[in-house]
C-alpha positions as CSV (number, residue, x, y, z in Angstrom):
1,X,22.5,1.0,-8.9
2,X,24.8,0.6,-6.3
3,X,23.0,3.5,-4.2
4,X,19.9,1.6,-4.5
5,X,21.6,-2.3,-3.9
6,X,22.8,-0.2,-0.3
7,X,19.2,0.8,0.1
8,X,17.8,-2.9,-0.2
9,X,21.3,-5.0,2.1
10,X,20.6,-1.7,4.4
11,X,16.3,-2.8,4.4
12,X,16.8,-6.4,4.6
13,X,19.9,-6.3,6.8
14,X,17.7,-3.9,9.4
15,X,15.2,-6.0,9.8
16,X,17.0,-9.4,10.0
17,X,19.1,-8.3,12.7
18,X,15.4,-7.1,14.2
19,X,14.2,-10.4,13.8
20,X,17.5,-11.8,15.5
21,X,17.0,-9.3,18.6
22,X,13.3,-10.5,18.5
23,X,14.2,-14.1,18.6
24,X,16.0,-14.1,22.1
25,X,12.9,-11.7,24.0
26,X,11.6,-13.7,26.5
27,X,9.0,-10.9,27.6
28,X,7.6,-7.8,26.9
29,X,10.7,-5.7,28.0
30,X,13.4,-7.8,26.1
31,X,10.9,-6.4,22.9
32,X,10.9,-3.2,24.1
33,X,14.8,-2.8,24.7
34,X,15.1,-4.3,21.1
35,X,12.9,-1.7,20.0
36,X,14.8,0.9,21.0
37,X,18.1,-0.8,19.8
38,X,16.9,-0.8,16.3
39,X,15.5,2.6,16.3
40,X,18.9,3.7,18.3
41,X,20.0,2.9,14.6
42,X,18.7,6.3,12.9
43,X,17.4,8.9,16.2
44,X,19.7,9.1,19.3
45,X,16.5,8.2,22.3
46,X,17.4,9.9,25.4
47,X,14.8,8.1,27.4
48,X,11.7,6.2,26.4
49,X,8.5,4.5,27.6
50,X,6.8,1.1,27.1
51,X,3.1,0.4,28.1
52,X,1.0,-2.8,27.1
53,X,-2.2,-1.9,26.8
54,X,-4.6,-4.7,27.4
55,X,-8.7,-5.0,28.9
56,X,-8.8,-1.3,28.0
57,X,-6.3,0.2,30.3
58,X,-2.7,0.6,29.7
59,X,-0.1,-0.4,32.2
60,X,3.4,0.9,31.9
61,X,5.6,-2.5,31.8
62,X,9.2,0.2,31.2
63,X,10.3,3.3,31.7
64,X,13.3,5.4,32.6
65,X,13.9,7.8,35.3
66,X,14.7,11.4,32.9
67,X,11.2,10.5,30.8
68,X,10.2,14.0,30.4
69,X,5.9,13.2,30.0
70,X,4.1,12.8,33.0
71,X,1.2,10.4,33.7
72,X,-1.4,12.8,32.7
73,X,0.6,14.1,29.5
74,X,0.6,10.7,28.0
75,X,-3.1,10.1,28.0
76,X,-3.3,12.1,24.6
77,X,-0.3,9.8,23.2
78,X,-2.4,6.6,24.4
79,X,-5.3,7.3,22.3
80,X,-2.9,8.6,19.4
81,X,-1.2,5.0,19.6
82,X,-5.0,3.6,19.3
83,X,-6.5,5.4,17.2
84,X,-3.8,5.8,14.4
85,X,-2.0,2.1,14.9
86,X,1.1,2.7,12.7
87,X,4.3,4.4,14.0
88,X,4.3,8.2,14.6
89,X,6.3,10.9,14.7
90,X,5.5,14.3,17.0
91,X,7.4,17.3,17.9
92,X,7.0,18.0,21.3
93,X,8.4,21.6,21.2
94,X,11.4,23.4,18.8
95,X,13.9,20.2,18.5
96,X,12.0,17.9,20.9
97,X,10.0,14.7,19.5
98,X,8.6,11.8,20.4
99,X,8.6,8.4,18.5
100,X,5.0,6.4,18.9
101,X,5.7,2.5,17.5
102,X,3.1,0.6,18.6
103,X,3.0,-3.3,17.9
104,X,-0.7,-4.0,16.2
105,X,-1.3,-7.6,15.5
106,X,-4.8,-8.2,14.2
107,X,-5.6,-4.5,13.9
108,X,-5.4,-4.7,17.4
109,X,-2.3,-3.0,19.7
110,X,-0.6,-4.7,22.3
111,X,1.6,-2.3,23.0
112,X,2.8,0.8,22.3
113,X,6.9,1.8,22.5
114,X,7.4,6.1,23.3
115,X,10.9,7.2,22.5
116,X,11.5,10.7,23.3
117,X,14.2,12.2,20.5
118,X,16.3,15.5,21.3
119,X,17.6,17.4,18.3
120,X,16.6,14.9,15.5
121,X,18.1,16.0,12.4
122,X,17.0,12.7,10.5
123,X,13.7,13.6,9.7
124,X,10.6,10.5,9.6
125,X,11.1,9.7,5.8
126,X,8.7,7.4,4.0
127,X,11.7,4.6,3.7
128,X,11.7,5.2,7.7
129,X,8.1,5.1,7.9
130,X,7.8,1.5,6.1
131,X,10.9,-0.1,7.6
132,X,8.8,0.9,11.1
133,X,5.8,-0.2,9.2
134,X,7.6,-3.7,9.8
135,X,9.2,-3.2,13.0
136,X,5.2,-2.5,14.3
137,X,3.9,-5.6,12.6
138,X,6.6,-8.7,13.6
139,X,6.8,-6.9,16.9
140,X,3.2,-7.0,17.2
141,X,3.5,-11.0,15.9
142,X,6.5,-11.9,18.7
143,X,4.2,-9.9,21.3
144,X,1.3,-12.3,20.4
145,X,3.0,-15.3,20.6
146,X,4.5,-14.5,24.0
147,X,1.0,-13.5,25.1
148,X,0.2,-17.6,23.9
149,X,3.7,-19.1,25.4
150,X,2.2,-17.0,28.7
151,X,-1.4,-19.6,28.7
152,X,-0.5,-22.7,26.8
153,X,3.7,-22.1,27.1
154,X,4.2,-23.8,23.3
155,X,5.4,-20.7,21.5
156,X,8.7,-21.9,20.6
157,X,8.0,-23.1,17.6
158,X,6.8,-20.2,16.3
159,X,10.0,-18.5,17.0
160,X,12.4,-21.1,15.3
161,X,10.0,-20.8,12.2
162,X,10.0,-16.7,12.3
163,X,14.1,-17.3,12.5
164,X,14.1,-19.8,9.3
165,X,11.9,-17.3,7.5
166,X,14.4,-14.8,7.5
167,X,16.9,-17.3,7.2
168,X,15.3,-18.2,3.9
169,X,15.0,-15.0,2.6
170,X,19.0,-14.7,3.1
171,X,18.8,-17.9,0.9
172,X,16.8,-16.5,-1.6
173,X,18.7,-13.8,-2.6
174,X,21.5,-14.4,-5.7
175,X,24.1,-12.6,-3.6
176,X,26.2,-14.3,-1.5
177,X,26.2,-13.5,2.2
178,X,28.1,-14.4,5.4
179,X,27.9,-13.4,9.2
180,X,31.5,-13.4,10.7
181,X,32.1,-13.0,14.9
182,X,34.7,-10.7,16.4
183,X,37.0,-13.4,16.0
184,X,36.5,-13.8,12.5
185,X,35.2,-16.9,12.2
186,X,31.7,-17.7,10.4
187,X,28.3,-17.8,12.1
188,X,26.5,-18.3,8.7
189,X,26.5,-18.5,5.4
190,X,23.5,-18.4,2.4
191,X,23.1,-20.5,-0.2
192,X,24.7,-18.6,-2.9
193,X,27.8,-18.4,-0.6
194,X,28.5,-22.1,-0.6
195,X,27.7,-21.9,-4.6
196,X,30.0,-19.1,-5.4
197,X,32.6,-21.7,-2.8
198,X,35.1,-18.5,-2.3
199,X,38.9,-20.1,-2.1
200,X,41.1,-19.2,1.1
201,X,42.5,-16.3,-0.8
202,X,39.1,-14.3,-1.0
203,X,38.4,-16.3,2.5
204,X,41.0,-14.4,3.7
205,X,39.8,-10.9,1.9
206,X,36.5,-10.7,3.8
207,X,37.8,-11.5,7.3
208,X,39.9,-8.5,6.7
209,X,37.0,-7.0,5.9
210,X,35.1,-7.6,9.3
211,X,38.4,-6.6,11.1
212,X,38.4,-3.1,9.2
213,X,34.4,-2.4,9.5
214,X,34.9,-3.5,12.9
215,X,37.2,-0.9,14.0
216,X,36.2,2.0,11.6
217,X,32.4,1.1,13.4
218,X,30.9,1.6,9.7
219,X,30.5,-0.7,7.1
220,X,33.3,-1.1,3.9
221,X,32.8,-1.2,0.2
222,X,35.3,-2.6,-2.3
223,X,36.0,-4.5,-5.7
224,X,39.1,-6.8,-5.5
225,X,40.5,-9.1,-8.5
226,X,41.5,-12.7,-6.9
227,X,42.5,-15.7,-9.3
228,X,39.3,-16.9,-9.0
229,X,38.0,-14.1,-10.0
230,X,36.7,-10.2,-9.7
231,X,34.5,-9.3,-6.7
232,X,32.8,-7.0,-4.8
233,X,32.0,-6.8,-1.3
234,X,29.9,-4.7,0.9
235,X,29.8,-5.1,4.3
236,X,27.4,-4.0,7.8
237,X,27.6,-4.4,11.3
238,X,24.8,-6.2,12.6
239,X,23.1,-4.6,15.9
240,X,23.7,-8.2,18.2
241,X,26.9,-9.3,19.3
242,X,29.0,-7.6,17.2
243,X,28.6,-9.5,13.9
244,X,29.5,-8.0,10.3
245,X,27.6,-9.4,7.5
246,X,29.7,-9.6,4.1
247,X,28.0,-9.4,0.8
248,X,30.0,-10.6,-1.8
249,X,29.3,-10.6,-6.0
250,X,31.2,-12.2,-8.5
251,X,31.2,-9.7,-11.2
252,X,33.8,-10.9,-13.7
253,X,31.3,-11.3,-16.7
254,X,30.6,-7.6,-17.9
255,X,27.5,-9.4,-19.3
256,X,26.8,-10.9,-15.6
257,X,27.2,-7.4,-14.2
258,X,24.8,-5.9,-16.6
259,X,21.9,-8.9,-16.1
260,X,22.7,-8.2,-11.7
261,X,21.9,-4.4,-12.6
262,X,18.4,-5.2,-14.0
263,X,17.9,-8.0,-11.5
264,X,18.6,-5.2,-8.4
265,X,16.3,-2.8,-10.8
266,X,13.4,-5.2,-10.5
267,X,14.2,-6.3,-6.8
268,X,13.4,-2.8,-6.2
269,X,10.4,-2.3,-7.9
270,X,9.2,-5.8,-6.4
271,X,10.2,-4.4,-3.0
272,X,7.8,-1.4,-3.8
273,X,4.8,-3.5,-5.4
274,X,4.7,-6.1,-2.5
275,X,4.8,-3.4,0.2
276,X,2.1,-1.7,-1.7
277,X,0.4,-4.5,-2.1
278,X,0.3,-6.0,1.6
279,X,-0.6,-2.4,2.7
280,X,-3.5,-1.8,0.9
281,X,-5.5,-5.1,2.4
282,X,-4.3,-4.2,5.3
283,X,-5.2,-0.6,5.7
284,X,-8.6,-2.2,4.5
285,X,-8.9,-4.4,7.2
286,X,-7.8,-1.7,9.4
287,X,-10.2,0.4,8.6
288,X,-13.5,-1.7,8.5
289,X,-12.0,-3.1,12.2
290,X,-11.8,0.6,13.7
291,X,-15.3,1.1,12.6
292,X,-16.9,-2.1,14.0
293,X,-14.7,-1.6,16.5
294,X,-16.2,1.9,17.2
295,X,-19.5,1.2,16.1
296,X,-21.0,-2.2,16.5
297,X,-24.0,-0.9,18.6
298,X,-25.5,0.9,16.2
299,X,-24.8,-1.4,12.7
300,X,-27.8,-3.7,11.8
301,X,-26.9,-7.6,11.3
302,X,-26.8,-7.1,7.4
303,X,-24.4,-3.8,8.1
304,X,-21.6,-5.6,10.1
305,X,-22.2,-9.1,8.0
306,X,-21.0,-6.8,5.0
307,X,-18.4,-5.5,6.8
308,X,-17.1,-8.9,8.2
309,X,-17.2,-9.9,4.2
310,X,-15.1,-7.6,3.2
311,X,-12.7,-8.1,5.9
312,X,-12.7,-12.0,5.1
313,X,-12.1,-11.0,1.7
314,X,-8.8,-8.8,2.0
315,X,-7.6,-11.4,4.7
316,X,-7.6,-14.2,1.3
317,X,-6.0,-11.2,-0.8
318,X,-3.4,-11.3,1.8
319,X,-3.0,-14.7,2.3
320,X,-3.0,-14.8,-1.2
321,X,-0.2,-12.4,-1.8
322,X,1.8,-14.7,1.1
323,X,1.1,-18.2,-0.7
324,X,3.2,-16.0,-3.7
325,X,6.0,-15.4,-1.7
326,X,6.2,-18.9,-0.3
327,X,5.9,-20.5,-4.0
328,X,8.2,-18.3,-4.7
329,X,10.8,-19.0,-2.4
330,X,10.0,-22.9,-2.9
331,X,11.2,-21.9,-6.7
332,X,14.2,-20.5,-5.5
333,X,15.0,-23.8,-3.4
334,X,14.0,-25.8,-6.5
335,X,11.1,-27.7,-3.6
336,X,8.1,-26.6,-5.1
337,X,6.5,-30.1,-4.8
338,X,3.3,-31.7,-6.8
339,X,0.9,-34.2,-5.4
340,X,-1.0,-35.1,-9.3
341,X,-4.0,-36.7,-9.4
342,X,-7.5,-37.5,-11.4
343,X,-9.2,-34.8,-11.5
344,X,-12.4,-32.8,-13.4
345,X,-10.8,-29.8,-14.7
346,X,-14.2,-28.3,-15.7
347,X,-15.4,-27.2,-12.4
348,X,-11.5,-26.0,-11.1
349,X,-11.9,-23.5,-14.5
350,X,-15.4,-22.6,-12.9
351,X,-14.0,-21.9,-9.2
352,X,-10.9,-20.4,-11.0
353,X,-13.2,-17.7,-12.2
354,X,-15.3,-17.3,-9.6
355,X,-12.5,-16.4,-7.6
356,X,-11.8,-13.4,-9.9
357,X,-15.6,-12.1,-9.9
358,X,-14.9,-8.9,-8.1
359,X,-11.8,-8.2,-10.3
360,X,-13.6,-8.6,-13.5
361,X,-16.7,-7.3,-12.5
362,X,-14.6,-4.1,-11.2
363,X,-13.0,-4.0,-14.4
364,X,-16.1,-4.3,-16.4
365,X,-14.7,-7.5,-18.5
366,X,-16.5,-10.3,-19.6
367,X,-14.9,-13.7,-18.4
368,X,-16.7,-16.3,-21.1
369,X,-15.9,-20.0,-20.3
370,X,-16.1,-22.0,-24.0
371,X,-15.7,-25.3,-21.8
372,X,-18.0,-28.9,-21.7
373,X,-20.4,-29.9,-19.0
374,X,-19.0,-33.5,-19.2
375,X,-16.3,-34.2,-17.5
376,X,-12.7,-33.4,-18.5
377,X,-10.9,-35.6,-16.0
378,X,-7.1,-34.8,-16.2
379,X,-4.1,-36.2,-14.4
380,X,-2.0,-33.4,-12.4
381,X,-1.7,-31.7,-9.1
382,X,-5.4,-30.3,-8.8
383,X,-4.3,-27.2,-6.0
384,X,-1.5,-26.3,-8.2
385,X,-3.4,-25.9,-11.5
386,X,-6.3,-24.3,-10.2
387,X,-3.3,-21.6,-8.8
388,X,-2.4,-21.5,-12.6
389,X,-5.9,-20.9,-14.2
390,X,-6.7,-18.1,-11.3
391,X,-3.3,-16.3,-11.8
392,X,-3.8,-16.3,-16.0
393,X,-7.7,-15.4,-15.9
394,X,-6.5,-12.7,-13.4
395,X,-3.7,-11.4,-15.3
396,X,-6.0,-11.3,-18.2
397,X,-8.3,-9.2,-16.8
398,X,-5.7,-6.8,-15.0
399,X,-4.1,-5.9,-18.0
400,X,-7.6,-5.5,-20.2
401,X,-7.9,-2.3,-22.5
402,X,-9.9,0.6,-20.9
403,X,-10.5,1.7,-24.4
404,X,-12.4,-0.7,-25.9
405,X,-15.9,-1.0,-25.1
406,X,-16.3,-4.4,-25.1
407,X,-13.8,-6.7,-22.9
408,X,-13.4,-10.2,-22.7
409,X,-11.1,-13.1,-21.2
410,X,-12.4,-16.4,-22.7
411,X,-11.3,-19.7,-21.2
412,X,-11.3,-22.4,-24.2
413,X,-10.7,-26.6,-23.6
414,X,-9.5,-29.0,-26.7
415,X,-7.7,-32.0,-26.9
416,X,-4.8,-33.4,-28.9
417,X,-3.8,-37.5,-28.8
418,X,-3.3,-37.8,-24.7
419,X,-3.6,-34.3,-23.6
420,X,-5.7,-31.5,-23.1
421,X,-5.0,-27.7,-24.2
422,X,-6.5,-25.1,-22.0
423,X,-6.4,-22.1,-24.0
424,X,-7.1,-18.3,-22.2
425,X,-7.6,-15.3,-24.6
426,X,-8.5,-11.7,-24.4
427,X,-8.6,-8.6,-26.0
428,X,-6.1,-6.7,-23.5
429,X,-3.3,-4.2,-24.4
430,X,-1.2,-6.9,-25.8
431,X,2.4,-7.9,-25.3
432,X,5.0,-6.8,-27.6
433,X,7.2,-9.5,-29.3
434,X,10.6,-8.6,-27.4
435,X,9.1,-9.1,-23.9
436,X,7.6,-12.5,-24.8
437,X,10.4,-14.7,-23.0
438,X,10.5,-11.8,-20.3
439,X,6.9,-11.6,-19.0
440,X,7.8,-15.4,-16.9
441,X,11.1,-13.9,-15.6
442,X,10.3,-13.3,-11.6
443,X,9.4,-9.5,-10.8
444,X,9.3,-8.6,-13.8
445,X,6.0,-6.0,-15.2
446,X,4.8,-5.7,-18.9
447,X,5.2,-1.9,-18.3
448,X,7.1,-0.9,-15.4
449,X,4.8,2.7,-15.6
450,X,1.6,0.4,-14.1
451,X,3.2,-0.2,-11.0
452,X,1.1,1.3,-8.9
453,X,-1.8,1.3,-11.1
454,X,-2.0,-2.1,-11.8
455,X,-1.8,-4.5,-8.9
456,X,0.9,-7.4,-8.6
457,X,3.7,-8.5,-7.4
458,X,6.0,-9.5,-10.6
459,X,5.7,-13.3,-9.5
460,X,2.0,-14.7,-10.8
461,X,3.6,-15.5,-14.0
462,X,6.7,-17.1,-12.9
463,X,5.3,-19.0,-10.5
464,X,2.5,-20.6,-13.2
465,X,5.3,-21.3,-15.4
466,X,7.3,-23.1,-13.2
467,X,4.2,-25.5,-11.9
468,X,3.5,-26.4,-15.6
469,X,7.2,-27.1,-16.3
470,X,6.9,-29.1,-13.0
471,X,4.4,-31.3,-15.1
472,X,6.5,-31.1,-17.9
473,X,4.5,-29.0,-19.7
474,X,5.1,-25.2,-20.8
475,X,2.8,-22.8,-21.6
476,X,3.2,-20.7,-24.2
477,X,2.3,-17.7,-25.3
478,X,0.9,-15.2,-28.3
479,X,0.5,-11.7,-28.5
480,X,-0.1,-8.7,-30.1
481,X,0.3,-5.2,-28.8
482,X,-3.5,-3.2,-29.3
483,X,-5.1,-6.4,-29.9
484,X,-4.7,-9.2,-27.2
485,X,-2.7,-11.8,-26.0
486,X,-3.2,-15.5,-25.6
487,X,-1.3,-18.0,-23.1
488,X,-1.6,-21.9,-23.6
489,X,-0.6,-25.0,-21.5
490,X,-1.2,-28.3,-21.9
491,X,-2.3,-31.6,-19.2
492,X,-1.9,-34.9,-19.7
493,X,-5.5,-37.0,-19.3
494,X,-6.5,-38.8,-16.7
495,X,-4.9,-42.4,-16.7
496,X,-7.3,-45.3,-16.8
C-alpha cells in the first residue's frame, strides 16, 4: 500500500512540478529546457535537440554543441516523431539511446524534443511510457497556446487556468499537502491541510523535514506521534526552485487507516481506468486523423464524412469522460451548482437514450422506454438530470448479462402526490446485497476484475447520486445477483 501511495505522490507530484516549469515558458525553448528537466528526473541527457516542425518542414529552434546526429541522420527520427506521435525510445548502438517526446496537440505535432541517453540503465517502462504520455500532451497544449499568445497575444489566461487545474487536483486529494522554500517557510497549502489545521508542534516536524530531504537531496518517510495525534509524512523535492512538498496523514484511527488503504486501492485502479479510458478515444482519433491525413485524395465524400463522424464521436466520449472529472471535483469542493427549472422530462429520457444507441446496440440490449407522450413537466435542473438518466441507462447496459439471450434496460415514469418516480430496470448481472451502499462510493467498480473489460471511470454513479441529493432526492436502489438490478429517484413536478 505504501509502495503504491509512493507510486501515485511520485505520478502526481511529476507532473505538477511539469506543469509549474510549463507555467513560466515564455517560448518554445523555455518548453524544451523543461522538457529536459523533467526527463533529467529518470535518464542522465548528455545533449539533446529540439525542432518545431511547422508548414511541413522542421526547423531546429535548440540544440547543443556535443549532439552526436547530424542533419542528415535525423531525417529518419523526423518522420518517426510524425508518424508514431507518442514518446519513443531507440538504441542507437550497445548503451546509446535516444529519447523522441514529441508535443501532439490535435493529433497534430508541434514539436518534437531528441534527448540523446548514454548508458541508460532505467529501461522505458510502461509507468514511464504514460507519465511521458502526459508530458507529450500538456506540452503539446502550452505549445499551442504560445503559438495563439504569438497572433492574438491573449494566452494568459489559459496559463493561470492550466495552474488552478492542478492546483485543484492538489485540493482534491484527502491527504494533506504543503510546498515549503529553502527557508522553510510555506508557498502552499491544499485544502485538507488547512482541515487537518496541524498545531506548531507538527508545524515544526515537517520543516524539519524539508531541512533533512533538503540536504540528503532525496525525499524522507516517517510516522511520528504528536499530542494531536499520530502522523505520517512523506516528503519530495520538487524540480523548481528548490521546494519540498510534505504529505502528511493523520492515521490515529486504526479504522481510519484501514478505510485510507482501500481509498489509495481504488485511487489506483481509477488512475488506471481513466488513463485507459482517455487513451482509447484518443488513439481513435489518432488513428482515423493519420489516415485522412494520409489519404484524403483518394476517400469519396461519404468515406471521409464517416470518418469525420467517428472522430466527432470519440471527441464527445472525451469530453464526456472530462465533464466527469470536473463534476467530480466540483463534488469534492461541495460547488456542484443547480439551475432547476420547468421542464418535459419525456423527451430528456428520449435524448438520454439516444445518446447510448451505439452502446446498446454494440451490446445487443434492448433499451424499452414505458414512458407517456403527454407531457411530464417536472421542476429540477434539466442539464443535470439528463446527466443522470444517460449515466444509469448506460450503466445498465454496461453491466448487461452476455448470457442471456434476451437483454433489456427499460426506462418506467409514475407519480406519487407531488412527484414523479423515474424507475430504470434490467436484466444485468446483478448487484449483490453487501455492495449496495458501495456502488455510489467514488471510484469504486461492482467487480474490480472488469476493469479493463468494462469501460468507466468509478465516478458515473457518484456523481448521479450526488445531483439527486442536490434536489433532495436519493435514488435508491434493488438488486439481485443473476437476475437484474433496479435504481430509482424521484422529481418534484413542475410548479404552477
Amino acid at each position: 500500500m505504501e509502495e503504491s501511495a509512493n507510486s501515485i505522490n511520485r505520478f502526481l507530484i511529476t507532473i505538477a512540478s511539469f506543469a509549474r516549469e510549463l507555467n513560466t515558458a515564455k517560448d518554445k525553448v523555455d518548453i524544451s529546457r523543461a522538457i529536459e528537466k523533467v526527463l533529467g528526473r529518470f535518464f542522465t541527457i548528455s545533449s539533446s535537440l529540439t525542432a518545431v516542425y511547422s508548414e511541413e518542414e522542421w526547423h531546429v529552434i535548440r540544440l547543443e554543441d556535443d549532439f552526436p546526429l547530424t542533419k542528415v541522420e535525423m531525417e529518419n527520427y523526423y518522420d518517426l516523431a510524425l508518424s508514431r506521435k507518442s514518446p519513443s525510445f531507440f538504441p542507437l548502438d550497445d548503451s546509446d539511446y535516444l529519447i523522441i517526446l514529441p508535443s501532439v496537440k490535435s493529433g497534430k505535432v508541434l514539436s518534437t524534443f531528441f534527448g540523446y541517453v548514454k548508458e541508460n540503465e532505467n529501461g522505458f517502462t510502461q509507468e514511464l511510457e504514460t507519465m511521458f504520455g502526459f508530458f507529450s500532451f500538456y506540452s503539446g497544449i502550452v505549445i499551442e497556446n504560445i503559438n495563439l499568445f504569438e497572433e492574438v497575444n491573449a494566452s494568459a489566461k489559459v496559463q493561470q487556468e492550466l495552474k488552478e487545474y492542478f492546483e485543484m487536483m492538489l485540493n482534491s486529494l484527502d491527504e494533506g499537502i504543503c510546498v515549503l522554500d529553502k527557508e522553510r517557510e510555506f508557498v502552499f497549502k491544499n485544502r485538507k491541510y488547512d482541515e487537518i489545521n496541524p498545531d506548531e508542534e507538527v508545524i515544526e516536524h515537517i520543516r524539519e523535514i524539508v531541512v533533512n530531504t533538503l540536504m540528503e537531496n532525496e525525499g524522507q518517510a516517517s510516522e511520528k506521534e504528536f499530542d494531536e495525534g499520530f502522523f505520517s509524512f512523506n516528503s519530495v523535492i520538487l524540480l523548481s526552485d528548490e521546494q519540498v512538498l510534505v504529505r502528511l496523514e493523520d492515521i490515529s484511527n486504526t479504522k481510519e487507516l484501514e478505510r485510507m488503504k482501500k481509498v489509495d486501492q481504488m485511487k489506483t485502479e481509477f488512475i488506471a481506468n481513466i488513463s485507459h479510458e482517455l487513451r482509447t478515444p484518443l488513439s481513435a482519433i489518432r488513428a482515423y486523423s493519420e489516415t485522412i491525413n494520409d489519404s484524403v485524395d483518394m476517400m469519396d465524400s461519404d468515406t471521409l464524412k464517416e470518418f469525420m463522424g467517428t472522430i466527432m464521436d470519440q471527441s464527445d466520449h472525451l469530453a464526456f469522460l472530462l465533464d466527469q472529472l470536473l463534476d467530480f471535483s466540483r463534488m469534492e469542493r461541495k460547488d456542484l451548482k443547480l439551475e432547476p427549472d420547468n421542464f418535459d422530462l419525456v423527451p430528456v429520457i428520449r435524448k438520454a437514450k439516444e445518446s447510448n444507441k451505439e452502446k446498446y446496440e454494440e451490446n445487443q440490449v434492448e433499451v424499452i422506454l414505458d414512458i407517456p407522450d403527454e407531457k411530464v413537466m417536472v421542476y429540477a435542473d434539466e442539464k443535470r438530470i439528463k446527466q443522470v438518466m444517460i449515466n444509469l441507462i448506460s450503466n445498465a447496459v454496461k453491466y448487461s448479462d452476455k448470457t442471456k439471450e434476451k437483454k433489456y434496460v427499460k426506462v418506467q415514469l409514475g407519480s406519487i402526490g407531488r412527484e414523479v418516480i423515474i424507475e430504470i430496470t434490467d436484466n444485468g448481472i446483478g448487484i449483490a446485497d453487501e455492495e449496495h451502499k458501495k456502488i455510489f462510493t467514488k471510484f469504486y467498480r461492482v467487480d474490480s476484475s472488469l476493469t479493463y473489460e468494462v469501460e468507466g471511470t468509478g465516478l458515473g454513479l457518484a456523481i448521479c447520486q450526488e445531483i439527486v441529493h442536490e434536489h433532495g432526492k436519493e435514488i435508491v436502489v434493488q438488486s439481485t445477483p443473476g437476475k437484474g438490478s433496479s435504481f430509482v429517484f424521484r422529481l418534484d413536478k413542475a410548479e404552477g
